[in-house]
C-alpha positions, 0 to 999 in steps of 0.5 A: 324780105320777111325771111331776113327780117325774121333773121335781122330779128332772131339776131337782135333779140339773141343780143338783147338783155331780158325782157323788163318793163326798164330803160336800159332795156328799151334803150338797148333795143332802139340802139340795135342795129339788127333790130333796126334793120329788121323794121326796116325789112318788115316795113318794105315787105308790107310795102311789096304786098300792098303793091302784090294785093292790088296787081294778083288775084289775093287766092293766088298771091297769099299762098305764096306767103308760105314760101317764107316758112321754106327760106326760114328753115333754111336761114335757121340751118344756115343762120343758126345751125339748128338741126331739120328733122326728115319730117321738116322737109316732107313739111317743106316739100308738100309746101313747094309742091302746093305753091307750084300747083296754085302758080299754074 
């Protein structure tokens, strides 16, 4: 969820104007689907981790979190075509590798 939320959100601000302190700014970014759609994905993934900190252990829950980094690059080349240098994916490997070691 907080992968799409973060892709719902990239897209929305592609679309948007400048920032600025004016109506039609503010009017354009509470008429944008995408926007929408992103609090929307944000709200439910706060909703999913209250339920998640009160069932898990919080030092074995929160690392987890770090997922989110992996599916971002991967929305980011999919999404976005944004290119992954080698390093990137050392980064993601030792990221997957550290939550595999905290979930046994």
């Amino acid at each position: 969820m907080l992968t799409g939320a973060q892709v719902f959100l990239k897209f929305a601000l592609t679309r948007m104007p400048a920032f600025a302190w004016a109506r039609d700014f503010w009017f354009s970014l509470l008429t944008n689907w995408q926007f929408a759609v992103s609090g929307l994905l944000f709200g439910l993934a706060s909703l999913l981790w209250m339920y998640i900190v009160k069932v898990f252990p919080l030092s074995s829950a929160y690392p987890m979190v770090s997922l989110s980094y992996v599916f971002g690059m991967l929305a980011a080349m999919f999404f976005f075509h944004e290119e992954v240098s080698v390093m990137k994916w050392i980064g993601v490997t030792l990221i997957v590798l550290g939550c595999m070691l905290i979930a046994k």
